[in-house]
N, CA and C of each residue as an Amber inpcrd file, in Angstrom:
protein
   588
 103.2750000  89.4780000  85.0450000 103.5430000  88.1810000  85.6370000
 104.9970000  88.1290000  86.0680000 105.2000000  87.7400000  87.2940000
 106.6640000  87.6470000  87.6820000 106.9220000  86.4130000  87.5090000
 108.7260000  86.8020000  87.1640000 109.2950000  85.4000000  87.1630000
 110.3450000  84.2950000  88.0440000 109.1790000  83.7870000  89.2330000
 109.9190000  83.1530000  89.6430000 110.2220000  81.4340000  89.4220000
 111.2970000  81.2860000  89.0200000 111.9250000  79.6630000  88.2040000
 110.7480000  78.6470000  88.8960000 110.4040000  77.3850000  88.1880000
 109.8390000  76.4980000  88.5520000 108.1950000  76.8780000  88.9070000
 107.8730000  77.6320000  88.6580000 106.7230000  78.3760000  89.4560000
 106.1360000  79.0770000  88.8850000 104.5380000  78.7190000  88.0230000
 103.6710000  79.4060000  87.4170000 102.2770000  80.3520000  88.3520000
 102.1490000  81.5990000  88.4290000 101.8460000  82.3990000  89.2160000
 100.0660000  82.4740000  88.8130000  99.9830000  82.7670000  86.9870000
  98.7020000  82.4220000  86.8220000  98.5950000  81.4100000  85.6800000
  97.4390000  80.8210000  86.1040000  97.2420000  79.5210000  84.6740000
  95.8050000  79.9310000  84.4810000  95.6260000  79.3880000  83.3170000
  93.9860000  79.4570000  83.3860000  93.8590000  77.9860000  83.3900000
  92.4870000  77.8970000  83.7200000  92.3410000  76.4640000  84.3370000
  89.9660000  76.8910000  83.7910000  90.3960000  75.8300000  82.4660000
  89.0620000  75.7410000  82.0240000  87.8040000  75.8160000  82.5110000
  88.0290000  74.6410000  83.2700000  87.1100000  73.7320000  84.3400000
  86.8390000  74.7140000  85.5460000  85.2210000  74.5610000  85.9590000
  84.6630000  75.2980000  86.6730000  85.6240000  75.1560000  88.1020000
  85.6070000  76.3160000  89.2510000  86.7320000  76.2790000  90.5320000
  85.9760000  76.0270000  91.6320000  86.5330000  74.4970000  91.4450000
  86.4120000  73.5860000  92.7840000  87.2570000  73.6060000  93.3680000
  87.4770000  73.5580000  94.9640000  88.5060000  73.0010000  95.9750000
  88.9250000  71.6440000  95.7480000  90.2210000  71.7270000  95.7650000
  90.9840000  70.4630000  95.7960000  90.4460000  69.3990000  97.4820000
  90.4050000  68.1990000  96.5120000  89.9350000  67.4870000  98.0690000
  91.2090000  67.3960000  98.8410000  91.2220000  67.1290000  99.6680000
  91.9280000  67.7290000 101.1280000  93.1350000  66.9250000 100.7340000
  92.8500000  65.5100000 100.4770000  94.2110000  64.6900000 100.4270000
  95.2700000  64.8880000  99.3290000  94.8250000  65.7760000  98.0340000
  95.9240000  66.2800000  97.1450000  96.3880000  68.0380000  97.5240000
  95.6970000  68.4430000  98.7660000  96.4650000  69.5120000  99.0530000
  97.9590000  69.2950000 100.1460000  99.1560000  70.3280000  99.7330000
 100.6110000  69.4670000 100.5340000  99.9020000  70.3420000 101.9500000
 100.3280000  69.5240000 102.9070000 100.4000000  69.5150000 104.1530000
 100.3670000  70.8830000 104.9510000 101.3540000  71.7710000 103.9810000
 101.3010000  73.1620000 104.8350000 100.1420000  74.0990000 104.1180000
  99.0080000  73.5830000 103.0040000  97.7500000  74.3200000 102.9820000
  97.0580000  73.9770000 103.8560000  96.5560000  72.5610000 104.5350000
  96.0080000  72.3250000 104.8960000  95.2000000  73.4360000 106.3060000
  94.2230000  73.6520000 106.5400000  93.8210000  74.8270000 107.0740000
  94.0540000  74.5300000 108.7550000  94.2140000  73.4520000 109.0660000
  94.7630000  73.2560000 110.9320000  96.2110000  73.5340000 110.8010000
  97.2420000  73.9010000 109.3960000  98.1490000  73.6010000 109.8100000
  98.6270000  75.4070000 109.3690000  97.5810000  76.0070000 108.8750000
  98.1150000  77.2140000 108.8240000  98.2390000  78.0850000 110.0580000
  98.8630000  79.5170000 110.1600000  98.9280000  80.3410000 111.2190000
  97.8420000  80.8810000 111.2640000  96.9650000  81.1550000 112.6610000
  95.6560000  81.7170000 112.7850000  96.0100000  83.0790000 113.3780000
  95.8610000  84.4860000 112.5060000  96.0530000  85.9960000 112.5870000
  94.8320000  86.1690000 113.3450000  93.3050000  85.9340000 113.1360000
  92.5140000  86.9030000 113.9730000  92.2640000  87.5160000 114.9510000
  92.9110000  86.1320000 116.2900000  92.9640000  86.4930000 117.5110000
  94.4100000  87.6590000 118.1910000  95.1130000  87.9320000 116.7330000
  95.7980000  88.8160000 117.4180000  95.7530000  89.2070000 116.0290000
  95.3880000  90.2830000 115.5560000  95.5930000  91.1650000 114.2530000
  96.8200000  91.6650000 113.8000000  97.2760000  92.1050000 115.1480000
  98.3320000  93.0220000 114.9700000  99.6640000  92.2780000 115.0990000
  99.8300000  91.0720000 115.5070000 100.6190000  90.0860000 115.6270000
 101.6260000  90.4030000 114.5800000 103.3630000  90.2530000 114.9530000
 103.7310000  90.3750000 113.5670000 103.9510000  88.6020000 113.0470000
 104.8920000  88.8790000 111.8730000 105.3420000  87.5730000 111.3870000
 106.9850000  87.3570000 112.0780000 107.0460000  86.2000000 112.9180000
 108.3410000  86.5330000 113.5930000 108.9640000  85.5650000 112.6780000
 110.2170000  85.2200000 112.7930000 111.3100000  84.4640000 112.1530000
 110.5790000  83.0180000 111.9630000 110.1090000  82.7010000 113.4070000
 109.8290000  80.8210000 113.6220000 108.5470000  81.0380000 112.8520000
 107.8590000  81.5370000 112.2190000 106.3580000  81.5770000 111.4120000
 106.8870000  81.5440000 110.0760000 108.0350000  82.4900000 109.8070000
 108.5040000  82.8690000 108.1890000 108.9390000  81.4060000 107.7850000
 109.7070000  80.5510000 108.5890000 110.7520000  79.6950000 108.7230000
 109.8190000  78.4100000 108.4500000 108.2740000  78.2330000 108.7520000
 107.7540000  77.2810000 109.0590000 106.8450000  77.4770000 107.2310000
 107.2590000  78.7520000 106.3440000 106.2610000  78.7440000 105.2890000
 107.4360000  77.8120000 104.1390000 106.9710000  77.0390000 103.0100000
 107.5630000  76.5390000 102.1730000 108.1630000  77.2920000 101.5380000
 109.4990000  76.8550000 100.7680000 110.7750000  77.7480000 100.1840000
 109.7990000  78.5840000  98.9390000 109.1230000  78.3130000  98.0470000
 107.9400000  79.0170000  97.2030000 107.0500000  80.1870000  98.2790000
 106.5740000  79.7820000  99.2190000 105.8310000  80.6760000 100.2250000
 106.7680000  81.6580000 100.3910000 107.8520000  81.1570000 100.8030000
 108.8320000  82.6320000 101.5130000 109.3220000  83.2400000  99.8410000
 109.3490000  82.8530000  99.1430000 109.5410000  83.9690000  97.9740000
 108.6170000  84.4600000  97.7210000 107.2760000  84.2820000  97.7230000
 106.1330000  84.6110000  97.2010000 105.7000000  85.9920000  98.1990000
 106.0800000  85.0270000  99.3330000 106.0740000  86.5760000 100.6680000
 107.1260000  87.8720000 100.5720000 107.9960000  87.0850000 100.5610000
 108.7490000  87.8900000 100.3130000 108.9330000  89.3180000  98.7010000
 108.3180000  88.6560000  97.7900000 108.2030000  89.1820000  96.6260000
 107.1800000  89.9580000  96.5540000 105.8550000  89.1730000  96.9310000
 104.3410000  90.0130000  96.7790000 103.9400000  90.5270000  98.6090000
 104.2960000  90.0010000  99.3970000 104.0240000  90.4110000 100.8890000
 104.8100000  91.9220000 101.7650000 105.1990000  91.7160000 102.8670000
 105.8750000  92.7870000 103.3510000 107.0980000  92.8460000 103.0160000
 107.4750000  92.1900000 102.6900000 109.3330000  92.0960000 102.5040000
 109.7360000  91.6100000 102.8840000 110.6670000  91.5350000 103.4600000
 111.9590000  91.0140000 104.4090000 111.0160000  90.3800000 106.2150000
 111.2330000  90.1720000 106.2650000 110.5130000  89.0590000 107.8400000
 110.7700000  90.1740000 109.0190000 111.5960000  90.6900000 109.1650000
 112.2730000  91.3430000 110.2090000 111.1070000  92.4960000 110.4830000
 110.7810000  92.8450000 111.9070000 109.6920000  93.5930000 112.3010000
 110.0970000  95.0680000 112.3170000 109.2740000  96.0150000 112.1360000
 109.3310000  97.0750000 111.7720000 109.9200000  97.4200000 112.9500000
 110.2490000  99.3050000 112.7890000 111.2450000  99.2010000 114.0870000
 109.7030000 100.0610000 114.7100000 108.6870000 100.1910000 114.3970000
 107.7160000 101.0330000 115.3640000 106.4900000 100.1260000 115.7200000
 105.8250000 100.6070000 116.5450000 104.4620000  99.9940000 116.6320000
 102.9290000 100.3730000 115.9730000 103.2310000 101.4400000 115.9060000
 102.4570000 102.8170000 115.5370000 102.8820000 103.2120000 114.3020000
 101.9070000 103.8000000 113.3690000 101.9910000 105.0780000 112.3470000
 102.4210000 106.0710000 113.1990000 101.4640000 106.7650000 114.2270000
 102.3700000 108.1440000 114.8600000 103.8790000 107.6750000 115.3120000
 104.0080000 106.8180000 116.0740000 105.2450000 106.5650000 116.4650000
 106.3900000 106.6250000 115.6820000 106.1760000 106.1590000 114.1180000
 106.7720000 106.4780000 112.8270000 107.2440000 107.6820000 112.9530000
 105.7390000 108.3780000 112.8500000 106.3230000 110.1070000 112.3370000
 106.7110000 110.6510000 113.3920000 106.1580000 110.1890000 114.7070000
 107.2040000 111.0310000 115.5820000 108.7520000 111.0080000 115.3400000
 109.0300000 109.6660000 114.9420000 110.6780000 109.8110000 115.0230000
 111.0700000 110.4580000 113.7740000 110.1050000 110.2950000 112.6020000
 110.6300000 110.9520000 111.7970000 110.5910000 113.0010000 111.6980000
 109.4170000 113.3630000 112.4770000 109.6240000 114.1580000 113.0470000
 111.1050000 115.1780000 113.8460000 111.2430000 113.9620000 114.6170000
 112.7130000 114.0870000 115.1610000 113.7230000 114.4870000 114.3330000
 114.1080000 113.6020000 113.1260000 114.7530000 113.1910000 112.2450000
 114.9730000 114.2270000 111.1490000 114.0240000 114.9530000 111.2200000
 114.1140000 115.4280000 110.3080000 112.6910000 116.2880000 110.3340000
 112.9080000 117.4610000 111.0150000 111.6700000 118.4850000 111.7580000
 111.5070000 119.1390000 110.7240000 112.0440000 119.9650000 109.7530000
 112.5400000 120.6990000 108.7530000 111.8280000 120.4050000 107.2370000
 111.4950000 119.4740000 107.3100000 111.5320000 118.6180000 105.8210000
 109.9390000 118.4260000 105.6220000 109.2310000 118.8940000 104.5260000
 108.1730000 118.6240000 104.1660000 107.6940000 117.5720000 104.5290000
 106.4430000 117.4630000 105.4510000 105.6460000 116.3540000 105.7240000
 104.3020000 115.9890000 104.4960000 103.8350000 117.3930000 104.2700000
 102.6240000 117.1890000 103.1700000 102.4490000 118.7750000 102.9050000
 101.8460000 118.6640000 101.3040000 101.4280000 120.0460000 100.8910000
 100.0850000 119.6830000 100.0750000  99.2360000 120.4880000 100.0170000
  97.7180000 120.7630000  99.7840000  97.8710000 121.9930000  99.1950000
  97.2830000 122.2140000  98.1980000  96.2790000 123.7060000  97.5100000
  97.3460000 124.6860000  97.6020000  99.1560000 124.6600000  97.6330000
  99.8330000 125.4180000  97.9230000 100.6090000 125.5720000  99.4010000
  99.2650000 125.2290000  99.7820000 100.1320000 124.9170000 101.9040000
 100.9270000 124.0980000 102.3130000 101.9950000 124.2410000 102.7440000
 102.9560000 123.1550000 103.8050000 102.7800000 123.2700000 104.3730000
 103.7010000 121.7150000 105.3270000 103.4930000 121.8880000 107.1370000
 105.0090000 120.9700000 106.8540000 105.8200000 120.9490000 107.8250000
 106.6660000 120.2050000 107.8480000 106.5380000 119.3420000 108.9750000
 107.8530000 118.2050000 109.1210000 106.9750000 117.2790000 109.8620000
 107.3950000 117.5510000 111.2930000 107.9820000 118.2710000 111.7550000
 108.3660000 119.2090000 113.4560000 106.9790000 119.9290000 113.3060000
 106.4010000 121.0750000 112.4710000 105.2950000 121.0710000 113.0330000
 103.6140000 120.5180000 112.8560000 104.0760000 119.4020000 112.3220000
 102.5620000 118.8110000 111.9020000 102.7700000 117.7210000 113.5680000
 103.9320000 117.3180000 113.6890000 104.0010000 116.6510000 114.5840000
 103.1180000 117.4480000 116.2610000 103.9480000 119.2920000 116.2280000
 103.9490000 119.9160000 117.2640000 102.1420000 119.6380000 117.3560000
 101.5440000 120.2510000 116.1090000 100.1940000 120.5760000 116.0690000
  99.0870000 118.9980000 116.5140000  99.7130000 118.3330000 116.1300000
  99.1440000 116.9550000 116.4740000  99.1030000 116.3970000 117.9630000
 100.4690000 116.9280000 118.8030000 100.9320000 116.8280000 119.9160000
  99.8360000 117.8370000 121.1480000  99.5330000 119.1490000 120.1390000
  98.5970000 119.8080000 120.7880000  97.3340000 119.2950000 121.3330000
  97.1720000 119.2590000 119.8730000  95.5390000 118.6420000 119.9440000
  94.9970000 117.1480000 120.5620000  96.2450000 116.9020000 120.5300000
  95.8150000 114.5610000 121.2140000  95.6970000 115.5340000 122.9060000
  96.8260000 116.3500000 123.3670000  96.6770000 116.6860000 124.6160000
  94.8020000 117.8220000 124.9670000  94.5710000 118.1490000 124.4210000
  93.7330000 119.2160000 124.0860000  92.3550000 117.6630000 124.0310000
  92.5020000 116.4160000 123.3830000  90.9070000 115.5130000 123.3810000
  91.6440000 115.1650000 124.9260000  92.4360000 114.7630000 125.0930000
  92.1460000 114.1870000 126.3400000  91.6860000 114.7570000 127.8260000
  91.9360000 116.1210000 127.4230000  90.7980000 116.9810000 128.6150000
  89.6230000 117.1940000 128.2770000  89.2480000 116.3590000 127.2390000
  88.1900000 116.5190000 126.9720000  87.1290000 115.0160000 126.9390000
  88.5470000 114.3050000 127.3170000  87.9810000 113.1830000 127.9440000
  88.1340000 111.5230000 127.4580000  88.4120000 112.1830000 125.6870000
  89.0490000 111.0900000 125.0360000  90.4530000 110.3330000 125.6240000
  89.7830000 109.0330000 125.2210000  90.5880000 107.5970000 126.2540000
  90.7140000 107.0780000 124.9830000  91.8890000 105.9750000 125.2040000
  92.5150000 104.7580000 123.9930000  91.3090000 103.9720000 124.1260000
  91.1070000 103.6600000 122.8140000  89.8200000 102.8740000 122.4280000
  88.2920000 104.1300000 122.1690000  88.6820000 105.0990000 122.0350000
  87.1650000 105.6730000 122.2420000  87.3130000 106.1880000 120.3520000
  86.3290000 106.1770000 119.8830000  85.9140000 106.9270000 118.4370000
  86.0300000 108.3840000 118.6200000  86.3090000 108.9370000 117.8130000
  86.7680000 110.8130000 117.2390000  86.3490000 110.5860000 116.0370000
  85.2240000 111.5560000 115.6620000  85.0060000 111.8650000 114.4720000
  85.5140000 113.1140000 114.0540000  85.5880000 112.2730000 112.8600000
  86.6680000 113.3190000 111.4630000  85.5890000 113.9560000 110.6610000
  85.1580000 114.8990000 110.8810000  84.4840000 115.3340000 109.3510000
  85.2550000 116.2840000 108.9200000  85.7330000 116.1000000 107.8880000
  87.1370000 116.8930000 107.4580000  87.0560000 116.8090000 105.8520000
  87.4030000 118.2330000 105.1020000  87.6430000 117.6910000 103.4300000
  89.3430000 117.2690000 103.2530000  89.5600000 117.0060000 102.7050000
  91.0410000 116.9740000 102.7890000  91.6300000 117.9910000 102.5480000
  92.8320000 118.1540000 103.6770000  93.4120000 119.4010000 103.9050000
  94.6820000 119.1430000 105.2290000  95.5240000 119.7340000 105.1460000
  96.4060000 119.7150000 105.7580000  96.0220000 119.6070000 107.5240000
  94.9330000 120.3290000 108.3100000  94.1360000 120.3500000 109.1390000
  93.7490000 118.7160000 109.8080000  93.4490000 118.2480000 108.1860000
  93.1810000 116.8100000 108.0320000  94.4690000 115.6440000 109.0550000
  95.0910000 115.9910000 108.1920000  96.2090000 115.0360000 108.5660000
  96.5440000 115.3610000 109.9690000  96.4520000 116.8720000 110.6110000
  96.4450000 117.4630000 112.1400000  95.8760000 116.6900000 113.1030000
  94.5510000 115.9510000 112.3150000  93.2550000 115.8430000 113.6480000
  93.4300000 113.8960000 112.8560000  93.7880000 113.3300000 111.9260000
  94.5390000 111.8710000 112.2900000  95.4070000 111.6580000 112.9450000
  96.4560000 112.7650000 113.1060000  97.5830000 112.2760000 114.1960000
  97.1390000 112.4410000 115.2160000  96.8650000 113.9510000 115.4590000
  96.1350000 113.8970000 116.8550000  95.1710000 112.7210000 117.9740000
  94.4380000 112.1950000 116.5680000  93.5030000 111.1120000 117.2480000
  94.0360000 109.5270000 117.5150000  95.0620000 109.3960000 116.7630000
  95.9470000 108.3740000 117.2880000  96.5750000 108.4700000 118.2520000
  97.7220000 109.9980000 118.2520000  98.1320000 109.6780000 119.5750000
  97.8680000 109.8970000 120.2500000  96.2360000 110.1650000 120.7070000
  95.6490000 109.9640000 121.8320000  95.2010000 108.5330000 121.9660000
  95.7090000 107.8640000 121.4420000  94.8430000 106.2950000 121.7630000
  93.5190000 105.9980000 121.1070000  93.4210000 106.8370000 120.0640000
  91.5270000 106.6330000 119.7010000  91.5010000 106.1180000 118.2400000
  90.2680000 105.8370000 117.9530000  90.5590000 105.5200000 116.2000000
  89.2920000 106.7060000 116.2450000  89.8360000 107.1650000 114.3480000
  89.6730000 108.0930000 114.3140000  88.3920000 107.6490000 113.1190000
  87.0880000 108.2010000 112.8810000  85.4310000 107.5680000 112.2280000
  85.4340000 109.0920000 111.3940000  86.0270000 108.6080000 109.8470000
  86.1650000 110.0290000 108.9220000  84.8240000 110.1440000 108.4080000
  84.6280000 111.5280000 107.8650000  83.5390000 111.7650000 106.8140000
  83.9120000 112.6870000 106.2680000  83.3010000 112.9150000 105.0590000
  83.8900000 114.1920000 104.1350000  82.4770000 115.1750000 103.8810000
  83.1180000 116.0090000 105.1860000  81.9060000 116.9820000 105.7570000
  81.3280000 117.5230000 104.5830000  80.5590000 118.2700000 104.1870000
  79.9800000 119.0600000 103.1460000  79.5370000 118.0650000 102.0190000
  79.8620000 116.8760000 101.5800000  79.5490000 115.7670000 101.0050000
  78.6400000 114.8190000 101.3230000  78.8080000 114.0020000 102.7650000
  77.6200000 112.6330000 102.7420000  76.5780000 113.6890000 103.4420000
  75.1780000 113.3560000 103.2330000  74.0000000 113.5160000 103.8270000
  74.0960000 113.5190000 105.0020000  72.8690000 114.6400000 105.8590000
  72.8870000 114.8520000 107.1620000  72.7650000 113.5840000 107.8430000
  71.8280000 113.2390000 107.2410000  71.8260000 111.4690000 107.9650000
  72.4180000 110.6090000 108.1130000  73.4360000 110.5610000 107.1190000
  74.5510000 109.9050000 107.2030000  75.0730000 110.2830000 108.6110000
  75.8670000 111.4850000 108.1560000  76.7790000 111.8080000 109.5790000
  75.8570000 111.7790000 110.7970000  74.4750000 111.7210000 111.6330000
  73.8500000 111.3190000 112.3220000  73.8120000 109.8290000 112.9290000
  73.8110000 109.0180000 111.5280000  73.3770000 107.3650000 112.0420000
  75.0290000 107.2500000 112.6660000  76.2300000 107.7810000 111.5170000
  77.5980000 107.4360000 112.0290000  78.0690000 107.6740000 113.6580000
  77.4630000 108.9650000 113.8250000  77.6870000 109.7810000 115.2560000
  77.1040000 108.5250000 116.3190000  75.5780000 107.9480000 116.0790000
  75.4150000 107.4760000 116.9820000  75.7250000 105.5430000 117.4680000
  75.6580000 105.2140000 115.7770000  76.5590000 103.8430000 115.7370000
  77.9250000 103.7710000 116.4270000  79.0030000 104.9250000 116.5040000
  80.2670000 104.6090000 116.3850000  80.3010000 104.8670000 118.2830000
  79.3460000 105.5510000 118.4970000  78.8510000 105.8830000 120.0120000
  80.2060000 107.6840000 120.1550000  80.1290000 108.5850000 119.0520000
  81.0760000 109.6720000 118.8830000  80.3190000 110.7600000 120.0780000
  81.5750000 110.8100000 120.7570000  81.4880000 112.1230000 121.7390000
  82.5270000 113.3430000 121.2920000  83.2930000 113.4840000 120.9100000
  84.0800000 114.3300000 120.2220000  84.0550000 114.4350000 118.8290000
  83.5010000 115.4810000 118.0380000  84.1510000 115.8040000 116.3930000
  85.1560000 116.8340000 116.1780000  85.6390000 116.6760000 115.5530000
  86.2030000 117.2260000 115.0840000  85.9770000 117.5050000 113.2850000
  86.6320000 119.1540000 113.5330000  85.8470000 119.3060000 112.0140000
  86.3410000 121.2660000 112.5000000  86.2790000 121.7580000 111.2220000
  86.2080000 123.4840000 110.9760000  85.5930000 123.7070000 110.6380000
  85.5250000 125.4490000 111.3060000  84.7090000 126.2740000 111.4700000
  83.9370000 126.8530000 110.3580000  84.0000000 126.5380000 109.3030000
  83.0540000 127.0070000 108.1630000  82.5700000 125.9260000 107.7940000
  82.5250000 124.4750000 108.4210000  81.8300000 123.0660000 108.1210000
  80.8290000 123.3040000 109.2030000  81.0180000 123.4270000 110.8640000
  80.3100000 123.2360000 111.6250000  78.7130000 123.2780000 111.9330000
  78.3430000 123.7360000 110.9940000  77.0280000 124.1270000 110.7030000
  76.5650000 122.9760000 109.8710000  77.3360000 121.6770000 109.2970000
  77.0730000 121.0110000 108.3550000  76.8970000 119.7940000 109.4920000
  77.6740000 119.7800000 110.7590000  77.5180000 118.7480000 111.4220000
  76.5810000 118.3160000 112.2360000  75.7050000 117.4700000 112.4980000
  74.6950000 117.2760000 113.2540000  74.4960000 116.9830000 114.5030000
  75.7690000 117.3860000 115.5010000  76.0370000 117.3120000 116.9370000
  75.1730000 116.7870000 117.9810000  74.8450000 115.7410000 118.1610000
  73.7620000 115.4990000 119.1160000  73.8860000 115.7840000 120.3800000
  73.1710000 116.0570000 121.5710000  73.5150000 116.4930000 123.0490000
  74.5360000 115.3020000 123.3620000  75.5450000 115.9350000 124.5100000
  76.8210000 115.3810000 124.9620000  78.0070000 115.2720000 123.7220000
  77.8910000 115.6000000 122.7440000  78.7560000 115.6650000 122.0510000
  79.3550000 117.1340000 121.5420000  80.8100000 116.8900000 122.1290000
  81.5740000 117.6770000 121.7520000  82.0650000 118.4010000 120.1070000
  82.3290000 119.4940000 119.8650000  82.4420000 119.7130000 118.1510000
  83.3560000 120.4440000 118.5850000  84.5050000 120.5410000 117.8190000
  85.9130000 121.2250000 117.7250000  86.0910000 121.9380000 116.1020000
């Protein structure tokens, strides 16, 4: 339990949990008067939103939320590691089962392969399937599929049922997988779809 003055975080409260009727909630619960996130997800929290939460809200945000109000300096996860890439090419990005990659070339290898889906046809907004175990490879073909603009529909090849990876392939509408060469035989590729 944290301690912030004036301000009890949990109580127990006997009595079965009803909503407070509207007129003993203060003004800034009230649900017309909160900020509506759905229509933009990605929206950040700018100053005039932080500024508009009660002095308890902005500690509470500030304490249990993102931190500090001020917007990140990227837009992107890749965009992150690209600069950190930059920053520092040299320096362990991730290690697996004994293997490194540092982050100059997890970046290079990622840089390959986003160029490598898009002659293959992948566009921002399109699904890439991952069937991947975890492995350094792994993290290759998430960057890759971001910075091509795509979201990336994982599975942990050799694990879920053929059917699984079938209903996923054709729900997510997947034209590209991705996945290695001693899995490929595990994947259920339907015509027009690509396997890497």
């Amino acid at each position: 339990m944290s301690n912030i003055p004036n301000y009890e975080l949990w109580s127990y409260q006997p009595t079965p949990f009803a909503p407070k009727p509207q007129a003993q909630r203060p003004a800034s619960h009230r649900p017309e008067q909160q900020p509506r996130l759905a229509p933009q997800p990605f929206a950040r929290l700018n100053r005039a939103a932080f500024a508009n939460l009660s002095p308890i809200d902005q500690i509470l945000f500030q304490h249990f939320g993102v931190g500090r109000a001020s917007a990140p300096a990227y837009d992107t996860m890749h965009e992150a590691f690209a600069a950190q890439a930059i920053a520092q090419p040299g320096a362990i990005a991730a290690e697996h089962l004994g293997q490194q990659i540092s982050y100059g070339e997890l970046n290079r290898q990622a840089e390959r392969l986003a160029a490598h889906l898009a002659t293959l046809g992948v566009q921002p907004g399109d699904n890439v399937a991952l069937f991947l175990q975890r492995s350094i490879p792994m993290l290759v073909g998430i960057m890759a599929i971001l910075k091509a603009g795509a979201a990336y529909v994982p599975q942990h090849a050799g694990v879920a049922p053929e059917a699984q990876l079938r209903h996923i392939l054709a729900v997510a509408n997947i034209r590209v997988v991705l996945t290695l060469s001693h899995l490929q035989e595990t994947v259920p590729c339907p015509d027009g779809c690509q396997l890497l």
